[in-house]
KOLTOR-151212 format. One line per 5 residues: for each residue x, y, z of N, C-alpha, C. Coordinates in nm, 2 decimals. Layout:
BEGIN
X,Y,Z,X,Y,Z,X,Y,Z ~ ...
//
This chain:
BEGIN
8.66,8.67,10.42,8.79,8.68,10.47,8.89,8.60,10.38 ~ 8.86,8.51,10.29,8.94,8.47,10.17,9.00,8.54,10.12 ~ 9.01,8.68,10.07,9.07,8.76,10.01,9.21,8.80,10.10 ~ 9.13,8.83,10.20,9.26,8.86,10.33,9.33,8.74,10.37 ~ 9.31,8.59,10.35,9.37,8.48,10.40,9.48,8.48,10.26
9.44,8.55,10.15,9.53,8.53,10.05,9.62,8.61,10.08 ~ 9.57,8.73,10.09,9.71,8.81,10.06,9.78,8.83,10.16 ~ 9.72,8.79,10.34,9.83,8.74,10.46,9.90,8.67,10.41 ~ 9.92,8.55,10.35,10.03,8.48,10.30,10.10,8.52,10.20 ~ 10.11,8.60,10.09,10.13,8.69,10.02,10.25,8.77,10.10
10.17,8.88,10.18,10.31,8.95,10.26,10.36,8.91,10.38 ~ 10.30,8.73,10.40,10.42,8.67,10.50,10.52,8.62,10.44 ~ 10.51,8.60,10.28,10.58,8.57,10.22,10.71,8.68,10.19 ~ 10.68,8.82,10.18,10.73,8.93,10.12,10.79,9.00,10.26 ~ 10.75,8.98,10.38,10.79,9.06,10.50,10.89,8.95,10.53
10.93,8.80,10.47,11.02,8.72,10.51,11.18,8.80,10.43 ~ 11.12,8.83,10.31,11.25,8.86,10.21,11.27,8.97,10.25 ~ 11.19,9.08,10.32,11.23,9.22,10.36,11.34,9.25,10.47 ~ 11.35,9.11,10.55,11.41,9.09,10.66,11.57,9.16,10.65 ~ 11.63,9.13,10.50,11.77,9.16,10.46,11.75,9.30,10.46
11.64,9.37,10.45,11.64,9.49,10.46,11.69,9.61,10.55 ~ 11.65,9.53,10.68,11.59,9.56,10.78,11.75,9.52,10.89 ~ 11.81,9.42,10.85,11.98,9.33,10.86,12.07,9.44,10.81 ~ 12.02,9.51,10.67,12.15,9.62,10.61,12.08,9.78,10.71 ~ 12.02,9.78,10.77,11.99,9.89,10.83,12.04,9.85,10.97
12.02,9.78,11.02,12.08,9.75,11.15,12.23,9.77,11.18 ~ 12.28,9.76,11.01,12.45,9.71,11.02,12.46,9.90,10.99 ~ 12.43,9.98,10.98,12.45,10.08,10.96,12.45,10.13,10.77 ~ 12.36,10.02,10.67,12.31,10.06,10.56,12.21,10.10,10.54 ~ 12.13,10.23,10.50,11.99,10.23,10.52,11.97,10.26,10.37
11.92,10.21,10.33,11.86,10.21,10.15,11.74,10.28,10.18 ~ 11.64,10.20,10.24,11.45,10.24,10.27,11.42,10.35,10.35 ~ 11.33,10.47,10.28,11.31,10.55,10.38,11.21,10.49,10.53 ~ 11.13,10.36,10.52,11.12,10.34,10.61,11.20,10.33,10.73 ~ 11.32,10.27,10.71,11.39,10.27,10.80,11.49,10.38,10.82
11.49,10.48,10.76,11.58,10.57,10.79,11.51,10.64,10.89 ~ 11.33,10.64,10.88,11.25,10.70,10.97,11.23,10.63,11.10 ~ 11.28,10.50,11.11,11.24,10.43,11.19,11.37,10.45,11.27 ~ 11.53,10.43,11.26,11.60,10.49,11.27,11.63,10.58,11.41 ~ 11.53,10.73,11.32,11.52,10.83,11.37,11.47,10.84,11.52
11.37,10.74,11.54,11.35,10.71,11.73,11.47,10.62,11.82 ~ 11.54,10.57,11.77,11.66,10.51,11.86,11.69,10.61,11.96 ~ 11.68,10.63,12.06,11.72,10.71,12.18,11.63,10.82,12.17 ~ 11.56,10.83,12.09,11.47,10.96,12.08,11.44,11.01,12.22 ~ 11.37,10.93,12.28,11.32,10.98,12.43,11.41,10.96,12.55
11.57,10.93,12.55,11.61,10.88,12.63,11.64,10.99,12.77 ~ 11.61,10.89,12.89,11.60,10.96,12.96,11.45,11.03,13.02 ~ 11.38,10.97,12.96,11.19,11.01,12.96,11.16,10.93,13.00 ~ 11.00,11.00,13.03,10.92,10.85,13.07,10.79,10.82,12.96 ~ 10.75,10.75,12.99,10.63,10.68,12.94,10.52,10.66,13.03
10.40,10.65,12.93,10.27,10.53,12.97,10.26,10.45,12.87 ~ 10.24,10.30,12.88,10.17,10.22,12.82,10.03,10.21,12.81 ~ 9.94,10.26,12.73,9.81,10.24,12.77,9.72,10.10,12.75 ~ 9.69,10.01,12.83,9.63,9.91,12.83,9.46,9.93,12.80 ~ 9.39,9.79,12.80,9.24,9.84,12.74,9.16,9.79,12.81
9.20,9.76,12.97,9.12,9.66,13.08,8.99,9.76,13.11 ~ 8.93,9.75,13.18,8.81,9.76,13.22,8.85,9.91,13.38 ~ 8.97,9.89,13.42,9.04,9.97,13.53,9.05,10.12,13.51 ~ 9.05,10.14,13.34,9.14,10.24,13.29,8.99,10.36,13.33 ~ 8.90,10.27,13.30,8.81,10.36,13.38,8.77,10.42,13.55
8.87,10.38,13.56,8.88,10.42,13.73,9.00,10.52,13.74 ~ 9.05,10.57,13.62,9.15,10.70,13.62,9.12,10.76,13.57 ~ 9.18,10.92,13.59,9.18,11.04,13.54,9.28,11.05,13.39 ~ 9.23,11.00,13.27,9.34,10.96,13.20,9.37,11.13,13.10 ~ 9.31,11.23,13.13,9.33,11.34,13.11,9.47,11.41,13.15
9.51,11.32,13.26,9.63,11.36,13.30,9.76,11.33,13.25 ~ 9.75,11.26,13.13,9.83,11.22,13.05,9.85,11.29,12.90 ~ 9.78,11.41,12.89,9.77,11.48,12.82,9.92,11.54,12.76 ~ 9.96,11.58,12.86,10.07,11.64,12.82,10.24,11.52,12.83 ~ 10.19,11.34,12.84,10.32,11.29,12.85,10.26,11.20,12.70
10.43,11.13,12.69,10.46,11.02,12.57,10.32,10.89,12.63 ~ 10.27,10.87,12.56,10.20,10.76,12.55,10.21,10.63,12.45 ~ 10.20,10.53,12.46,10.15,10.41,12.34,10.03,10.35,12.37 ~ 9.97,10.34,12.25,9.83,10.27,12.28,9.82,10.22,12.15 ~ 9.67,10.08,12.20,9.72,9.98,12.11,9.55,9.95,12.08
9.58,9.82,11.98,9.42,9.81,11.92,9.35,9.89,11.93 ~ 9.21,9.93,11.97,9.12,9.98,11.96,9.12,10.11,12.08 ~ 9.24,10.20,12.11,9.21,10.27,12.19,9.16,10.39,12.16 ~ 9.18,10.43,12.05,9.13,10.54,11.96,8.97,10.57,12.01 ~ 8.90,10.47,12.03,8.74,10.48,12.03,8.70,10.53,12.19
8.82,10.54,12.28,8.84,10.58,12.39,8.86,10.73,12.43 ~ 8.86,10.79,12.29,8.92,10.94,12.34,8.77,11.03,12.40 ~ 8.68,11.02,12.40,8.60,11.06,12.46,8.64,11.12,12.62 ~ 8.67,10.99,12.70,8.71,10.97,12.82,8.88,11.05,12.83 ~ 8.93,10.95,12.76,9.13,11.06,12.74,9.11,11.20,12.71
9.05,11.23,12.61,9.04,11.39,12.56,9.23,11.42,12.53 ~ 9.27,11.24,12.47,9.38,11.29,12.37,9.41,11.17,12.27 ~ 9.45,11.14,12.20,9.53,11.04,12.12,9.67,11.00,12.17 ~ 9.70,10.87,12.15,9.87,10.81,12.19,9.96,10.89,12.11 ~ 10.03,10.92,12.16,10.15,10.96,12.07,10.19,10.85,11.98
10.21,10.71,12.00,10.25,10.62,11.91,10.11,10.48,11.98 ~ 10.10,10.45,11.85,10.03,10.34,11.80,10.06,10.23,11.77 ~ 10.04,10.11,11.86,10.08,9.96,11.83,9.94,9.91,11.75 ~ 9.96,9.80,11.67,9.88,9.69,11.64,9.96,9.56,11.61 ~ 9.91,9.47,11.67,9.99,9.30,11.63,9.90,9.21,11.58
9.78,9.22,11.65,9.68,9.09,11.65,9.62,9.10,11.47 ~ 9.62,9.00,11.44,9.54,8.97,11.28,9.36,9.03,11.29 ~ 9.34,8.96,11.39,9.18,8.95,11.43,9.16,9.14,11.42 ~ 9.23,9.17,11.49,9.24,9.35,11.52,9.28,9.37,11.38 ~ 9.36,9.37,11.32,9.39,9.43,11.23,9.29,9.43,11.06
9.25,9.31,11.10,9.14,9.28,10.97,9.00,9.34,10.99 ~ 8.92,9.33,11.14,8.83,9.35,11.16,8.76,9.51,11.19 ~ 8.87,9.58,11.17,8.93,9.70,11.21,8.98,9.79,11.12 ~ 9.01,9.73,11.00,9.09,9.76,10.92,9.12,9.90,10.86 ~ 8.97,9.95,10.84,8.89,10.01,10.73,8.91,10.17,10.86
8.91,10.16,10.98,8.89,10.21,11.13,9.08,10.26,11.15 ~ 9.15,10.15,11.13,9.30,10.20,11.15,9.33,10.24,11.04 ~ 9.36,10.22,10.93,9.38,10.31,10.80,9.32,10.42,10.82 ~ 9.23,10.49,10.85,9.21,10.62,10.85,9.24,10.71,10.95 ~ 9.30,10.63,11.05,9.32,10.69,11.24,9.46,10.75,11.15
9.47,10.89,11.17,9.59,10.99,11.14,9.63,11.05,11.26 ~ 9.60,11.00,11.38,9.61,11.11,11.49,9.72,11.07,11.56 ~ 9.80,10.95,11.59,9.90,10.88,11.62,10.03,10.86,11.52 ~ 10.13,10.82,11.56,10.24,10.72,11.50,10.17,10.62,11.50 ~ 10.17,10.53,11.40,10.18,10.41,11.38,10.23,10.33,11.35
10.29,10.23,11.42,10.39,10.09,11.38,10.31,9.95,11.40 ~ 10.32,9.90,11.29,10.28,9.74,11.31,10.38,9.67,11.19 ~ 10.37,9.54,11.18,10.44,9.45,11.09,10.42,9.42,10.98 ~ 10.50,9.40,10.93,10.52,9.40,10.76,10.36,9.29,10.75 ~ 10.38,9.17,10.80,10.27,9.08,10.81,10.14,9.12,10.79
10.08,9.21,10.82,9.96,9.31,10.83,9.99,9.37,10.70 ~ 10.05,9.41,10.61,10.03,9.50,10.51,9.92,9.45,10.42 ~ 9.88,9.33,10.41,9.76,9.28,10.36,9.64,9.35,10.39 ~ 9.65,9.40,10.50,9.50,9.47,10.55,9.58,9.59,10.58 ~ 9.63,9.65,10.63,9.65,9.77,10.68,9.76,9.85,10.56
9.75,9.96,10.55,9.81,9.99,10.45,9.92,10.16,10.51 ~ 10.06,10.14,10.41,10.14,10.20,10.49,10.14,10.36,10.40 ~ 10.12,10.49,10.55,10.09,10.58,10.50,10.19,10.68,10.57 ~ 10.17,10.73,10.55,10.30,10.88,10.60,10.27,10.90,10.76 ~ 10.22,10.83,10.82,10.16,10.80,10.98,10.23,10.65,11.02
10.28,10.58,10.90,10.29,10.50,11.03,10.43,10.44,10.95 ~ 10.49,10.33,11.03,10.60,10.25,11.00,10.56,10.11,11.03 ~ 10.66,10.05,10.93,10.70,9.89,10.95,10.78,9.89,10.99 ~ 10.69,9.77,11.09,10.87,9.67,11.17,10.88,9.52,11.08 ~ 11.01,9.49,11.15,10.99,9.33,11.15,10.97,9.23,11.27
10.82,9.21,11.26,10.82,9.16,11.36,10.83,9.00,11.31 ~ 10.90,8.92,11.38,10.90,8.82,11.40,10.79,8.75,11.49 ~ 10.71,8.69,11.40,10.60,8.63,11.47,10.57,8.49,11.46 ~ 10.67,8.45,11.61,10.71,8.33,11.61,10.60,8.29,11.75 ~ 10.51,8.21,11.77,10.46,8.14,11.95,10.49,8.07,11.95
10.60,8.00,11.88,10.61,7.85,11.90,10.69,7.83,12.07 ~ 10.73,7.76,12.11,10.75,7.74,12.21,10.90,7.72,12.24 ~ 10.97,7.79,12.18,11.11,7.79,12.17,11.15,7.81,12.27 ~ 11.30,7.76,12.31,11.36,7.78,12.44,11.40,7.94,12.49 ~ 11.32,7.98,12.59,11.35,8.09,12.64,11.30,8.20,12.61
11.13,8.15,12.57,11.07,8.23,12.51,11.04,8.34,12.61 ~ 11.00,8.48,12.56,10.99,8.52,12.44,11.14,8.56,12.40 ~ 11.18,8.61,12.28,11.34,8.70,12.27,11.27,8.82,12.30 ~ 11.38,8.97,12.36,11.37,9.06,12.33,11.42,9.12,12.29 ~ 11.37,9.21,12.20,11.46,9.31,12.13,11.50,9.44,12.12
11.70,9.48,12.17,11.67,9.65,12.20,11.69,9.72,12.11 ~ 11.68,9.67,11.97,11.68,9.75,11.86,11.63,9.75,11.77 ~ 11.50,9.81,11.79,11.36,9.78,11.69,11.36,9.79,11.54 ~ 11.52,9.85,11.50,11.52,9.89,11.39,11.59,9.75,11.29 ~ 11.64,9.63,11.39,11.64,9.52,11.31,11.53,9.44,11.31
11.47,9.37,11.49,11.34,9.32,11.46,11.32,9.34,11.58 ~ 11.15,9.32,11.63,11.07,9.31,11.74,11.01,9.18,11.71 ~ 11.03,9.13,11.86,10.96,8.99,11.86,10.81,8.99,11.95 ~ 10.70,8.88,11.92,10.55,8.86,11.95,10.58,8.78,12.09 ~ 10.50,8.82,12.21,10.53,8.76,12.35,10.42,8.76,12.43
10.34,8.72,12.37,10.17,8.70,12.44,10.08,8.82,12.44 ~ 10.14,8.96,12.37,10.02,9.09,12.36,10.12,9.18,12.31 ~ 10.02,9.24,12.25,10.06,9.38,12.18,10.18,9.47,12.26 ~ 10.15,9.48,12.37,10.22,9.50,12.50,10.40,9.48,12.49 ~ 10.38,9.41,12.48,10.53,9.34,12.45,10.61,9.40,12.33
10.55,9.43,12.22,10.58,9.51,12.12,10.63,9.64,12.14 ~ 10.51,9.73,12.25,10.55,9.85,12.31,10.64,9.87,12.37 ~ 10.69,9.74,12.49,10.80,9.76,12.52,10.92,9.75,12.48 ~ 10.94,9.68,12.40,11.06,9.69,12.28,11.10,9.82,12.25 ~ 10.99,9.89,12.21,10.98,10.02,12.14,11.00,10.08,12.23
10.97,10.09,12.32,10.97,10.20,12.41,11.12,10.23,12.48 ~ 11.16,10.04,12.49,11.33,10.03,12.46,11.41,10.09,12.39 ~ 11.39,10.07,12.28,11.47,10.14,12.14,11.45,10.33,12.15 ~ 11.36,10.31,12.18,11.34,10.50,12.22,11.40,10.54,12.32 ~ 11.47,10.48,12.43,11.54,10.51,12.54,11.47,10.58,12.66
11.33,10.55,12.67,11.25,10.57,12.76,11.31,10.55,12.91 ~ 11.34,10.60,13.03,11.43,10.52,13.13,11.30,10.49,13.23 ~ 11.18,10.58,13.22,11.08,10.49,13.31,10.98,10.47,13.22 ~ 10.91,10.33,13.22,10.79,10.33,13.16,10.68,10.28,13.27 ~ 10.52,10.34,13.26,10.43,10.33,13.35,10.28,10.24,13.27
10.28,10.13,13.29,10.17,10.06,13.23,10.01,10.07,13.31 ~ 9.94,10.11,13.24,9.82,10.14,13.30,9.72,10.05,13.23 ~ 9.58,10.00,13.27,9.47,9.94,13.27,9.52,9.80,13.20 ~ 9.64,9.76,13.29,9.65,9.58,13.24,9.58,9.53,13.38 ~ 9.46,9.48,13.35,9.38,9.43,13.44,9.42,9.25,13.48
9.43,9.23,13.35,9.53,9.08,13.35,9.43,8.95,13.40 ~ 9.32,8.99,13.40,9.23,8.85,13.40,9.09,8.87,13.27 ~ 9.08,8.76,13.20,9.05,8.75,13.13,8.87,8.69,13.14 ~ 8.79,8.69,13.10,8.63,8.62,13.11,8.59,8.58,12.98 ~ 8.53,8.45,12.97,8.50,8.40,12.82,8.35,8.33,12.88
8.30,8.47,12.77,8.13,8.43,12.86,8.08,8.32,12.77 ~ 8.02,8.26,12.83,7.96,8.11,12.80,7.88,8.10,12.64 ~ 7.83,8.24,12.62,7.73,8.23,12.49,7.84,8.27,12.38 ~ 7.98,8.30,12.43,8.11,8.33,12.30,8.10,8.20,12.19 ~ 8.14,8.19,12.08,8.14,8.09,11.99,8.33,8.08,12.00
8.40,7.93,12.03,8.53,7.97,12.05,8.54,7.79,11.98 ~ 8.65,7.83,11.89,8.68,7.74,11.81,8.84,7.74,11.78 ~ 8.90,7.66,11.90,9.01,7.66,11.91,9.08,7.76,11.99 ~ 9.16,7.85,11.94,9.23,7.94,12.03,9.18,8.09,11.95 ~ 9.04,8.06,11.85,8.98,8.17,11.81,8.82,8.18,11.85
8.77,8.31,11.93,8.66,8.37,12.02,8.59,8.45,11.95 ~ 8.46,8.41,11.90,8.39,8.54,11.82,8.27,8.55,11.94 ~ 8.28,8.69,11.97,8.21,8.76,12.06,8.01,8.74,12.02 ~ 7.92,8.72,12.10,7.76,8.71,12.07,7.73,8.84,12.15 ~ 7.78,8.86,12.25,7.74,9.03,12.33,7.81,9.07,12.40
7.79,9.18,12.49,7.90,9.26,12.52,8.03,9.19,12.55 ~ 8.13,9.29,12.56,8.28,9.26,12.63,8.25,9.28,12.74 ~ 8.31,9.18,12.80,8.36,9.21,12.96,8.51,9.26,13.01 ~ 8.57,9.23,12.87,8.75,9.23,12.94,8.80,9.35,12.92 ~ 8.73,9.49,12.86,8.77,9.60,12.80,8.69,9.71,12.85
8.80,9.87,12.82,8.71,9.92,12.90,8.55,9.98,12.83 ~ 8.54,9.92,12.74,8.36,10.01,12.64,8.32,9.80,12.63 ~ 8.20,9.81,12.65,8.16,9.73,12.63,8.12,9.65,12.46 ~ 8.16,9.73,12.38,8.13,9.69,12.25,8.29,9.71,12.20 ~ 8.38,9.72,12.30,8.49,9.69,12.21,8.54,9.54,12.16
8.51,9.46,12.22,8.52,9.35,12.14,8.39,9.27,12.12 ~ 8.27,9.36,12.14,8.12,9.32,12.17,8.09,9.23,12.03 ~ 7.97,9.25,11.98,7.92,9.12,11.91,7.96,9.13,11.80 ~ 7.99,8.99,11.72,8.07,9.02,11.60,8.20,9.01,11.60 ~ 8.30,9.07,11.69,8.45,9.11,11.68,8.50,8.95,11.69
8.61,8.98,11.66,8.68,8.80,11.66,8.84,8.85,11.79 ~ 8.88,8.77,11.89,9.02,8.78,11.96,9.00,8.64,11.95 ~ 9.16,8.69,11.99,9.22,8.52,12.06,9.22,8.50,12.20 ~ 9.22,8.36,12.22,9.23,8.29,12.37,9.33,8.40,12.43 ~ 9.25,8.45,12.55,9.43,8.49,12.62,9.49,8.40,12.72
9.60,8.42,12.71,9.70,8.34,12.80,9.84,8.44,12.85 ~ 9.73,8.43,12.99,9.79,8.56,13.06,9.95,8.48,13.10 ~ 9.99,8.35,13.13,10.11,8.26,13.18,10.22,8.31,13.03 ~ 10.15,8.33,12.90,10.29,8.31,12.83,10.26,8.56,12.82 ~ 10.18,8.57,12.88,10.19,8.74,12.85,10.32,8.76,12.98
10.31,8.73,13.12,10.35,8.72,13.23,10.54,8.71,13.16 ~ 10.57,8.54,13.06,10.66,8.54,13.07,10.74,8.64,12.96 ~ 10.65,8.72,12.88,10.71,8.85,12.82,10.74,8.95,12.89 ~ 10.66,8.98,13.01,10.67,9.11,13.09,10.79,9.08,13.18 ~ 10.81,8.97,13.23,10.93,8.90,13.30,11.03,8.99,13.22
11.03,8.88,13.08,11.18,8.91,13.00,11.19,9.09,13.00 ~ 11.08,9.16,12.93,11.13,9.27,12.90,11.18,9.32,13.06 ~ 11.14,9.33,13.18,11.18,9.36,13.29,11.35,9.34,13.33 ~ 11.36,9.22,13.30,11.50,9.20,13.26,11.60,9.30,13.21 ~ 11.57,9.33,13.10,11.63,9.38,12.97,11.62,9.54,13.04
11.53,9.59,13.05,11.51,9.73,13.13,11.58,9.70,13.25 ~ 11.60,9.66,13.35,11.65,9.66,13.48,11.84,9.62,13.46 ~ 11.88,9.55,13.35,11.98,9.56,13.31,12.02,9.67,13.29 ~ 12.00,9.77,13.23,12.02,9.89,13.15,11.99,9.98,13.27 ~ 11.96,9.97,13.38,11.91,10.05,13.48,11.80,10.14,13.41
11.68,10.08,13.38,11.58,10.18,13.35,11.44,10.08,13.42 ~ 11.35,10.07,13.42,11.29,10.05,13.50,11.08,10.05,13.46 ~ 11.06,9.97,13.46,10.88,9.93,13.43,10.76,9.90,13.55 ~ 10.74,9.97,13.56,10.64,9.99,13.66,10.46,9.94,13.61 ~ 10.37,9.92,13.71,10.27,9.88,13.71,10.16,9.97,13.79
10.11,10.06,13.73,10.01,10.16,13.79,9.86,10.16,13.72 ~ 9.86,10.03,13.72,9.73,9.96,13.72,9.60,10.01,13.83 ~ 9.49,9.98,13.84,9.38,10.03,13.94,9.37,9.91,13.97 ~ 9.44,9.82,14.07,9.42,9.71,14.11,9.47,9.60,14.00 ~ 9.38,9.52,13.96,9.43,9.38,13.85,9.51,9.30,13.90
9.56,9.22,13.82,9.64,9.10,13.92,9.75,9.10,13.81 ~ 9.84,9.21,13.78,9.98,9.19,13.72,10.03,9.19,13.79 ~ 10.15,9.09,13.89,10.22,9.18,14.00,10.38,9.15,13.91 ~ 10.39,9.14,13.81,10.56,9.12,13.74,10.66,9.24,13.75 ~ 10.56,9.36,13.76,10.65,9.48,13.79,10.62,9.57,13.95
10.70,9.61,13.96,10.67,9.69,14.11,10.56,9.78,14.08 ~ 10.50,9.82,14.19,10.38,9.89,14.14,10.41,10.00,14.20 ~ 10.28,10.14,14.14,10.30,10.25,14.18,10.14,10.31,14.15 ~ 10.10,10.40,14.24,10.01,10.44,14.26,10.00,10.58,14.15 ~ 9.86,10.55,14.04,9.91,10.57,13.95,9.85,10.78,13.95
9.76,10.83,14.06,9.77,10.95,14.14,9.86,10.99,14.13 ~ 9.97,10.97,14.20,10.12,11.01,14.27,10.22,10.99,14.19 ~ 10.19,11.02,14.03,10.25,11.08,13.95,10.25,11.15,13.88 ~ 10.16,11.23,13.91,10.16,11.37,13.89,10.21,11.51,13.95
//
């Protein structure tokens, strides 16, 4: 991982200077065809709905076939899931380092989605006619009023305890007016034979917190979760959607998110 510890600093260095990039496109200059394509989704869906697809253990207690025909986002490792879906996300998040490095070789070749992740990652992930850069600002420090949110993804998107939070930005900037989050199961297990050194977890056997059991199984590296600062992302984006009169729902199979109203996730069809 030396290699990759180099050149993350490298284009954290280079996604800092991109930022004016990203400032002249917001202001209505677009130089980059990145952004002229990124752009292009501002209200794209407005008026539409969504799913968020989450990676809990629940997602197998639905019929996720019936999403076939709507806008989806899915994130890390859902790809290895389509067996069960019998489709691919329409758009594709990644944020975590651990996901993006260990994975790397697995999301560079995934063509079947949109894909967005941050300039930060171009060290490992590499940008192809499938996907886009954001700016994500990837700040956890503990700043007042954390997390920010952002409704205009085409200046920056900010990091708010999961990938999750990313999506909803996005799904903001698309003009999505309902969005429906499925398999946030929202409790977490850190089995006793994990190797965890610090707020980094390398897996010795199966996952418990996902829905395939080798998705974070032996070998993979996550971080500590901390469902208290994910909670206060879902708050804020709730906010920001309920302002605007649009609206985030939780059609979860049980779990213990209760930050959005919930909906029985059947009786949307």
């Amino acid at each position: 991982m030396t290699d990759f510890g180099n050149r993350h600093r490298i284009f954290t260095r280079l996604a800092k200077l991109s930022d004016s990039w990203y400032g002249l496109a917001a202001s209505g200059l677009i130089l980059r065809r990145n952004e002229r394509l990124l752009e292009a989704f501002g209200n794209k869906h407005a008026g539409e709905r969504c799913f968020i697809i989450g990676n809990g253990p629940s997602l197998n207690k639905l019929d996720l076939t019936k999403l076939t025909q709507e806008f989806t986002f899915g994130v890390n490792a859902i790809y290895t899931n389509y067996e069960r879906m019998q489709f691919y996300p329409t758009y594709y998040v990644v944020e975590d380092t651990f996901v993006a490095e260990d994975r790397s070789e697995e999301i560079n070749n995934y063509k079947e989605s949109i894909k967005f992740f941050g300039n930060y990652l171009k060290y490992c992930l590499k940008q192809d006619d499938h996907s886009l850069l954001l700016n994500v600002i990837f700040n956890y420090s503990e700043y007042e009023d954390f997390p920010h949110f952002s409704e205009n993804a085409l200046r920056r998107v900010w990091v708010g305890g999961s990938v999750t939070y990313i999506c909803l930005q996005l799904a903001y900037f698309m003009g999505f007016k309902e969005v429906y989050m499925i398999g946030f199961d929202h409790s977490y297990e850190i089995p006793e034979e994990a190797i965890v050194e610090g707020n980094d977890i390398t897996s010795v056997h199966d996952d418990p917190n996902h829905f395939a059991p080798e998705y974070f199984g032996k070998g993979k590296r996550w971080h500590l979760p901390r469902v208290e600062r994910m909670e206060q992302g879902f708050a804020k984006a709730r906010k920001h959607f309920e302002r605007n009169k649009r609206s985030v729902f939780n059609a979860t199979a049980g779990g213990h998110l209760e930050v959005f109203e919930r909906r029985q996730f059947e009786k949307l069809f």
